[in-house]
NUTORKOL-254195 format. One record per residue (C-alpha): residue number from 0; residue in three letters; x, y, z. Coordinates in Angstrom, 2 decimals. Example, Ala and Ser with C-alpha at 12.3 -4.5 7.8 and 13.67 -1.06 7.14 Angstrom:
# NUTORKOL-254195
    nr   rest      east     north        up
     0    ALA     12.30     -4.50      7.80
     1    SER     13.67     -1.06      7.14
END
This chain:
# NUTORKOL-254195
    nr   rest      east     north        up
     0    UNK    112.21     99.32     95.35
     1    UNK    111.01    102.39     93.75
     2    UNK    112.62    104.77     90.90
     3    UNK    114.47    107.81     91.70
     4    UNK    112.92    110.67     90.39
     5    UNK    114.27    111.95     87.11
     6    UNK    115.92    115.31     89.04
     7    UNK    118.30    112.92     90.55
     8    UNK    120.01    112.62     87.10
     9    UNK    120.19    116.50     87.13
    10    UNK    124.11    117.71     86.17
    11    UNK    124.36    120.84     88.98
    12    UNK    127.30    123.24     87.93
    13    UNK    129.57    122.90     90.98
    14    UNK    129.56    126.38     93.43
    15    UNK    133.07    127.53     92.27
    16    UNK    133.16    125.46     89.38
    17    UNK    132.67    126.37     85.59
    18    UNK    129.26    126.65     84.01
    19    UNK    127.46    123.92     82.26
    20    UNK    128.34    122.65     78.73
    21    UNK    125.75    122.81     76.16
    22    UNK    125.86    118.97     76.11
    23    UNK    125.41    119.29     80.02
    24    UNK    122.56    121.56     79.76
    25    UNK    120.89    119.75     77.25
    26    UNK    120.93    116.49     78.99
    27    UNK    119.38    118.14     81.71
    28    UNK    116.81    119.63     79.52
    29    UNK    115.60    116.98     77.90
    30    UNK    115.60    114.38     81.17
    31    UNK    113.15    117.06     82.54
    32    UNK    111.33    117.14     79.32
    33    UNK    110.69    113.18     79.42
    34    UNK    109.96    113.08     82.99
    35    UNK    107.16    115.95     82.47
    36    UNK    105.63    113.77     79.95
    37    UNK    105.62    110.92     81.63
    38    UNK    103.87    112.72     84.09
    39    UNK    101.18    113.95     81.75
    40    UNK    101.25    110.03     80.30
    41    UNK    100.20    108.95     83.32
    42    UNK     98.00    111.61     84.30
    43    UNK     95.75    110.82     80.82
    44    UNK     95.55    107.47     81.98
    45    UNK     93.99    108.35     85.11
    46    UNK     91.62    111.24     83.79
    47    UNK     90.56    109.19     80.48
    48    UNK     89.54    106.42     83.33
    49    UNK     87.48    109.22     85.44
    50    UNK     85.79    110.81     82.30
    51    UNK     84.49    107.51     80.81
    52    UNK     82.91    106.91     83.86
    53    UNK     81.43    110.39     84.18
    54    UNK     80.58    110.57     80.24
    55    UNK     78.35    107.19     80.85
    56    UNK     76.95    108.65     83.89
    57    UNK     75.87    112.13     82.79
    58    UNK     76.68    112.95     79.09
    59    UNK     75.61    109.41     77.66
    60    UNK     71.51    110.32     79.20
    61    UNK     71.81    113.94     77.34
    62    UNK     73.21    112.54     74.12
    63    UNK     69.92    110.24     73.94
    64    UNK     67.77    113.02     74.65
    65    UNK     69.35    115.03     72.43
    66    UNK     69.43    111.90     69.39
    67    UNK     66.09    111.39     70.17
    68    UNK     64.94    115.03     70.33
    69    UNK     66.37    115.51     66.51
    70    UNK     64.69    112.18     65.40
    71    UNK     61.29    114.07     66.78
    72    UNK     62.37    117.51     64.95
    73    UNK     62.86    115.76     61.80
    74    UNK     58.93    113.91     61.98
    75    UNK     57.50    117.52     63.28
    76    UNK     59.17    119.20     60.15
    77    UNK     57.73    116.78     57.77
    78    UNK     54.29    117.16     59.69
    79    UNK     54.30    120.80     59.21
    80    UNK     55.30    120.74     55.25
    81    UNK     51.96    118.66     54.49
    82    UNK     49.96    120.66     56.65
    83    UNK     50.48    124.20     55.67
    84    UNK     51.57    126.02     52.64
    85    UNK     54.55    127.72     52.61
    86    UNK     56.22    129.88     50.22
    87    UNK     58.33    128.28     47.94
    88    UNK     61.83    129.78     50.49
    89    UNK     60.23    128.91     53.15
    90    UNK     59.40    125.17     51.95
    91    UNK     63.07    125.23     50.59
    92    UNK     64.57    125.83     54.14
    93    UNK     62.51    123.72     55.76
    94    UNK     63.44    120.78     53.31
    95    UNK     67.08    121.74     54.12
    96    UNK     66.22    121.80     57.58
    97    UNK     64.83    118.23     57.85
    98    UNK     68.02    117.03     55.71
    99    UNK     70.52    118.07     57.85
   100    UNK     68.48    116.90     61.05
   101    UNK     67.44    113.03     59.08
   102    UNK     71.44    113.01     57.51
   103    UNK     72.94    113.86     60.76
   104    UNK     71.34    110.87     62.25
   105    UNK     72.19    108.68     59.34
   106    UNK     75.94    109.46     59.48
   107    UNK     75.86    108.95     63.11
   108    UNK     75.47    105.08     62.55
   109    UNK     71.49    105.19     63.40
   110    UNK     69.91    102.12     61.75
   111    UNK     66.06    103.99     60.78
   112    UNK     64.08    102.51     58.08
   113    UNK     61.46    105.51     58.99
   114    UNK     64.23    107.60     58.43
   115    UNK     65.15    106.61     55.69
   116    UNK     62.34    106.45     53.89
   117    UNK     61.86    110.72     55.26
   118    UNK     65.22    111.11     53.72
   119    UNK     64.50    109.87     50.40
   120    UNK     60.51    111.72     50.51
   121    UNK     62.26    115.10     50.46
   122    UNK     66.59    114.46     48.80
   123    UNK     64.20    112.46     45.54
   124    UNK     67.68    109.78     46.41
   125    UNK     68.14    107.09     49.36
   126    UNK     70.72    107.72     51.61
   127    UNK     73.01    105.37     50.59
   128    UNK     73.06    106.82     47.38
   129    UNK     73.81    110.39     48.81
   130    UNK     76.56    109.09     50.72
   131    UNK     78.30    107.53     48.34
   132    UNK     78.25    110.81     46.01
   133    UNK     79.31    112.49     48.74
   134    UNK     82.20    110.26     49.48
   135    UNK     82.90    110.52     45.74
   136    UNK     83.59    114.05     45.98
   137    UNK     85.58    113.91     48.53
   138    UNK     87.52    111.60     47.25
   139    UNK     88.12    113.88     43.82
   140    UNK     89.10    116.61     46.60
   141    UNK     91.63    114.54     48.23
   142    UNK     93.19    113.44     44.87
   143    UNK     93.77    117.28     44.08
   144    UNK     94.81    117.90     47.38
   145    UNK     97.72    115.43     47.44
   146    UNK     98.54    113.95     44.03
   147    UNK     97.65    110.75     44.62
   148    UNK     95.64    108.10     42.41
   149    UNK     93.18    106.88     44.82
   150    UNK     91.77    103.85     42.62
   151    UNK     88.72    103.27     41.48
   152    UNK     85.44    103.91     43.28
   153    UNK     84.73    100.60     43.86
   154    UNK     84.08     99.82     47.43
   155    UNK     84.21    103.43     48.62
   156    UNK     80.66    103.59     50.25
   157    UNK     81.53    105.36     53.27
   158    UNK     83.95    108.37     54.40
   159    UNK     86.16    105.69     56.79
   160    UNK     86.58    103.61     53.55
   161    UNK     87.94    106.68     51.99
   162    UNK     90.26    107.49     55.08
   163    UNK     91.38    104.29     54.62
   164    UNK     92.51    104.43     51.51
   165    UNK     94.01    107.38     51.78
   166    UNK     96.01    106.68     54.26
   167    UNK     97.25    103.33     52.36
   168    UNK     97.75    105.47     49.78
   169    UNK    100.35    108.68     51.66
   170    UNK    101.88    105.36     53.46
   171    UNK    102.71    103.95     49.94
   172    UNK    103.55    106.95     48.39
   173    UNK    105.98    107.76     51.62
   174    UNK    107.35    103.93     50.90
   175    UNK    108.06    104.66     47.25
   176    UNK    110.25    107.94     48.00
   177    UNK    112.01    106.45     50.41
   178    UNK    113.01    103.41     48.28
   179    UNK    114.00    106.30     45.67
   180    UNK    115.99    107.83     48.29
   181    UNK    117.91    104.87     49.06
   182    UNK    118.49    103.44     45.93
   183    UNK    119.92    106.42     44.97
   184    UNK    122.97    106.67     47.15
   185    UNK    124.36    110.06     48.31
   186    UNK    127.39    112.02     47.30
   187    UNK    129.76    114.44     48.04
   188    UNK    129.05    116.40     51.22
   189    UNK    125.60    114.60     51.31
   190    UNK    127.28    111.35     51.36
   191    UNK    129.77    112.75     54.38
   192    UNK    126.78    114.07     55.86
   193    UNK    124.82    110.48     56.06
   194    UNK    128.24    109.10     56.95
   195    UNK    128.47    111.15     60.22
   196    UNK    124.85    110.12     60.69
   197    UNK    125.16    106.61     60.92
   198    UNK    128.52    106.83     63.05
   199    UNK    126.37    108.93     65.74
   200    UNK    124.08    106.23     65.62
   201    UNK    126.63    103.48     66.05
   202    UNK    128.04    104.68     69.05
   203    UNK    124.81    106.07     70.48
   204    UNK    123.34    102.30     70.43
   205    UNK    126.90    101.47     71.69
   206    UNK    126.70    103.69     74.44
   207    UNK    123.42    102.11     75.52
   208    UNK    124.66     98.75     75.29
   209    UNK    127.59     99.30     77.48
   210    UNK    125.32    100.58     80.32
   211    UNK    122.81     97.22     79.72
   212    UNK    125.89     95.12     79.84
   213    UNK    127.13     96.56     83.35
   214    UNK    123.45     96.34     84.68
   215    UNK    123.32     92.46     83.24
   216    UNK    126.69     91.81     84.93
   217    UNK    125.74     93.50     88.24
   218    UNK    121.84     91.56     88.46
   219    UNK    122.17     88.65     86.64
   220    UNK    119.93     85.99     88.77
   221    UNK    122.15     83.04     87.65
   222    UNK    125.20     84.54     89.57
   223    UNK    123.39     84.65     92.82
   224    UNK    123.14     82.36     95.56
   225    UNK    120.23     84.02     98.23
   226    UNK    117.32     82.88     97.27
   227    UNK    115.00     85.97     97.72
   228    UNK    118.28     88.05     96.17
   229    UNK    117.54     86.03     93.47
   230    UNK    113.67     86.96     93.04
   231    UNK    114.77     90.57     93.31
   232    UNK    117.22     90.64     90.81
   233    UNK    115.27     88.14     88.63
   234    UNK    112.27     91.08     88.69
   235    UNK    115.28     94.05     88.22
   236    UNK    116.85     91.97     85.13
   237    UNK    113.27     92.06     83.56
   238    UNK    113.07     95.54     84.01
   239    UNK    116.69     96.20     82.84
   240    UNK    115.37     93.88     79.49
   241    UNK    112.51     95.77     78.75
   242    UNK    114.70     98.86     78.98
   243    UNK    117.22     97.94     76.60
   244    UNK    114.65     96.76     74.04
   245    UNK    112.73    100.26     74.11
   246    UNK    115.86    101.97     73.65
   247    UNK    114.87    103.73     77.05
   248    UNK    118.46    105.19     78.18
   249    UNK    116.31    107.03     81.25
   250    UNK    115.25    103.97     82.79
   251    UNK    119.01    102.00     82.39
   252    UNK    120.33    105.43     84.04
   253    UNK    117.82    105.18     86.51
   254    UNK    118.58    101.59     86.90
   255    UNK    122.09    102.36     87.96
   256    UNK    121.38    104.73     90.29
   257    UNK    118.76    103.04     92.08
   258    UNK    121.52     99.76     92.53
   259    UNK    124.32    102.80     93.14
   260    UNK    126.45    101.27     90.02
   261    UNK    126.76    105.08     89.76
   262    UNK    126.34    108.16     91.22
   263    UNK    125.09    111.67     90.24
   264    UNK    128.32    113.09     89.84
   265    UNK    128.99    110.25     87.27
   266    UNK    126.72    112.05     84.76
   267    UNK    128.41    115.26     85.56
   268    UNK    131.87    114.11     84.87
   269    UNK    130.99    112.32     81.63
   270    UNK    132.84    113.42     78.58
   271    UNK    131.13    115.66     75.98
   272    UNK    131.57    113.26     73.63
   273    UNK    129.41    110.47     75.73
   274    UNK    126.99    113.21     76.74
   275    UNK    126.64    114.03     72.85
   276    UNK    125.29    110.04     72.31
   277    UNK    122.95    110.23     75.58
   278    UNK    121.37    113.41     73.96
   279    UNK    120.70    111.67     70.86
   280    UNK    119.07    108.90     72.20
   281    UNK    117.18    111.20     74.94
   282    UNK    115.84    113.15     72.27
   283    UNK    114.77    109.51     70.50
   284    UNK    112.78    108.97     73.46
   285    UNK    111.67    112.19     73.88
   286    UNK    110.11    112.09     70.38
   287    UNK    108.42    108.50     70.58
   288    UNK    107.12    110.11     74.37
   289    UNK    105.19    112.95     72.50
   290    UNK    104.05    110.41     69.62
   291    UNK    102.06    108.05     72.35
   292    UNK    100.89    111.28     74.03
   293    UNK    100.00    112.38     70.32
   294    UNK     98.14    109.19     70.02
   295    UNK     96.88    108.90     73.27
   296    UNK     94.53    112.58     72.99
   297    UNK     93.83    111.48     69.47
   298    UNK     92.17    108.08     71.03
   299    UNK     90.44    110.27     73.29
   300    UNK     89.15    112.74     70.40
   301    UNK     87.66    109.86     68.37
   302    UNK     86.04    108.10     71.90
   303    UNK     84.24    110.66     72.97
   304    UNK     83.74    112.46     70.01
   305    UNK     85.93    116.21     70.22
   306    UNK     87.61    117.91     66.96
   307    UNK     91.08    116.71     66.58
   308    UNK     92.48    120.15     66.76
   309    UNK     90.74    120.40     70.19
   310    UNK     93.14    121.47     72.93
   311    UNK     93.09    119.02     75.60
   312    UNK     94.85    118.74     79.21
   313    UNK     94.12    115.59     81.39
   314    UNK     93.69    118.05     84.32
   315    UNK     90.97    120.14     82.80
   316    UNK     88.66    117.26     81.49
   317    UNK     86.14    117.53     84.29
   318    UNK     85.63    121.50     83.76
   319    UNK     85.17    120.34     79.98
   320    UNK     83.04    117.68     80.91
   321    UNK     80.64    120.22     82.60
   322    UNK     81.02    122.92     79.99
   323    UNK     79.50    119.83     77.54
   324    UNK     76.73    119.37     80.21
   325    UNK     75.56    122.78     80.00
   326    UNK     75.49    122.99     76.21
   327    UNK     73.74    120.06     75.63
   328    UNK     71.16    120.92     78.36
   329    UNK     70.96    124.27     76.28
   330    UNK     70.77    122.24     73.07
   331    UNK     68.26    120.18     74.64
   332    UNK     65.83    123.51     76.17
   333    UNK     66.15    124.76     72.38
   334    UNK     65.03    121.57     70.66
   335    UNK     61.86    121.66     72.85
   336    UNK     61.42    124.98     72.25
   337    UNK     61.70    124.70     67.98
   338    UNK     59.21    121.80     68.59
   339    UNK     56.65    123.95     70.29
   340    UNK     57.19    126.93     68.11
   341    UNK     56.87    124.49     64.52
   342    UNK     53.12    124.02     65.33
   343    UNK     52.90    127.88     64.98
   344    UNK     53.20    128.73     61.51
   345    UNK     53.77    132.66     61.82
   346    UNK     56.34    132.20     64.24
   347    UNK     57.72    129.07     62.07
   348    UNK     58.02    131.73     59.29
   349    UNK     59.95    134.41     61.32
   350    UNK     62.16    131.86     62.80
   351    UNK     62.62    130.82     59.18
   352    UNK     63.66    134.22     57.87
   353    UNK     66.27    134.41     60.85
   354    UNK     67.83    131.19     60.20
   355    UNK     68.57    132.10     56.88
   356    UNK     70.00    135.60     57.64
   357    UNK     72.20    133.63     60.42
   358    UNK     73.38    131.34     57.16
   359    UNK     74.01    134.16     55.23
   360    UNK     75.98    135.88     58.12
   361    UNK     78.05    132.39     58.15
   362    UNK     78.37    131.91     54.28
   363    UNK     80.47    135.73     54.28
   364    UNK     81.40    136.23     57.58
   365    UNK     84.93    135.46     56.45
   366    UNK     85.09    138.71     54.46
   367    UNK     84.77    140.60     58.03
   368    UNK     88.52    139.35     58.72
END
């Protein structure tokens, strides 16, 4: 049997009847909310699937090109600073140069003794010893930032060690104000306040529980004689379970509907008062719905490598995935290009002079706004 669609649960104002409530409309509201990210959940699973597939297939070959295209700028750009003499600028940007390439490779998890060694010929420090003072200061950054005693540096050798931490560190820090909250109990109007609070709550998961108990009472398997009655209601009970322990007041409505233990019209003639619970625990399920969606693009973010503030839609990851393509193929015509022009040292020097100028331009462009 399938699920009725979420509209079926729509409250429609009769024709010569009064308008909706605000309860009313906000049930409605937020059952179309949850069913349009349910959509979108389900539409990320099927995209993420298709992307992988196309990353390995057509990004994955252009990522090595690129990886090893930077590993052969980085040997060319120690080549050309024992071959010619450059002005002291010039040698200083082309030092840079070949640090950012060797470093970016580093980072990136590439295992290179070769480049390695190249790091520490022109950074005078191996690269394990740059990374750690770099995690260092980031880690003095993050302790102004938010207040919080980090520990010692011991064991900090990378930036995910640091993440780490800090996040053990805003989770215990969270943990300590809430055990502050609590032990310090509430008074007054606050005290009313939290009162009100946790009588909502009581007869929200009340509300809840009354619909699981009609459902258990109408499919219990045990209370059925038919044999293949008994299989279906055995598979509806399961579903009716896993309902009731998600808190998922959609799917027990749904439930109900689909075994007509109710009707549409039984929404729209519920009280305010009853309407006033289902919100609540809609709008529980609404916010646990965006927190796996949250999670969800996040996962996808760290997987295939996007900012985290990159905006994202499950139908538009194929036009991104070509929009990738064609910037790394440009990254890739440019890196041959450099290579070429590096064995030319008067056009090495004039692409030198504009690549500081374009660092300059990026160091104050701010001031422009």
């Amino acid at each position: 049997m399938s699920v009725p669609a979420a509209h079926t649960l729509q409250i429609v104002p009769a024709a010569d009847g009064p308008t909706l409530s605000p309860q009313q409309k906000k049930f409605n509201t937020r059952i179309k909310q949850i069913e349009q990210l349910r959509q979108k959940l389900l539409d990320w699973e099927t995209s993420i699937a298709t992307f992988r597939t196309a990353h390995g297939e057509i990004l994955r070959p252009l990522q090595e090109a690129l990886l090893a295209g930077q590993r052969r700028w980085a040997h060319a750009l120690d080549v050309a600073l024992d071959r010619h003499p450059w002005s002291k600028t010039d040698r200083g940007t082309l030092r840079e140069l070949l640090l950012e390439a060797v470093g970016g490779l580093l980072e990136g998890g590439l295992d290179d003794e070769p480049l390695k060694a190249l790091f520490e010929k022109y950074a005078d420090v191996d690269f394990e010893a740059a990374q750690r003072e770099n995690v260092l200061a980031l880690k003095d950054m993050a302790e102004a930032m938010t207040g919080l005693d980090l520990g010692d540096d011991d064991g900090l050798e990378s930036e995910e060690a640091l993440l780490q931490r800090l996040r053990q560190g805003m989770s215990e820090h969270t943990e300590a104000q809430e055990a502050e909250r609590i032990a310090r109990p509430p008074k007054g109007r606050q005290a009313a306040a939290q009162a009100r609070r946790e009588d909502e709550d009581r007869r929200a998961t009340q509300s809840v529980r009354e619909i699981y108990r009609k459902l258990a009472s109408a499919l219990h398997p045990d209370r059925e004689t038919d044999p293949k009655q008994r299989d279906v209601k055995t598979a509806m009970m399961q579903r009716v379970n896993q309902a009731y322990e998600a808190n998922n007041l959609l799917a027990l409505l749904e439930l109900q509907l689909q075994i007509e233990q109710i009707d549409a019209s039984h929404i729209a003639n519920a009280g305010e008062e009853r309407l006033k619970y289902y919100n609540k625990v809609l709008g529980e399920q609404l916010d646990e719905l965006k927190a796996e969606l949250q999670h969800i693009e996040m996962g996808f973010c760290m997987e295939f490598g996007f900012g985290p503030g990159a905006t994202l839609s499950p139908g538009k990851l194929g036009a991104l995935l070509q929009r990738v393509r064609l910037d790394w193929e440009s990254d890739l015509a440019e890196q041959h290009t450099e290579l070429r022009m590096v064995e030319d040292v008067a056009a090495t020097k004039r692409w030198l002079k504009r690549q500081r100028k374009r660092w300059q331009d990026d160091d104050f462009g701010f001031d422009l706004f």
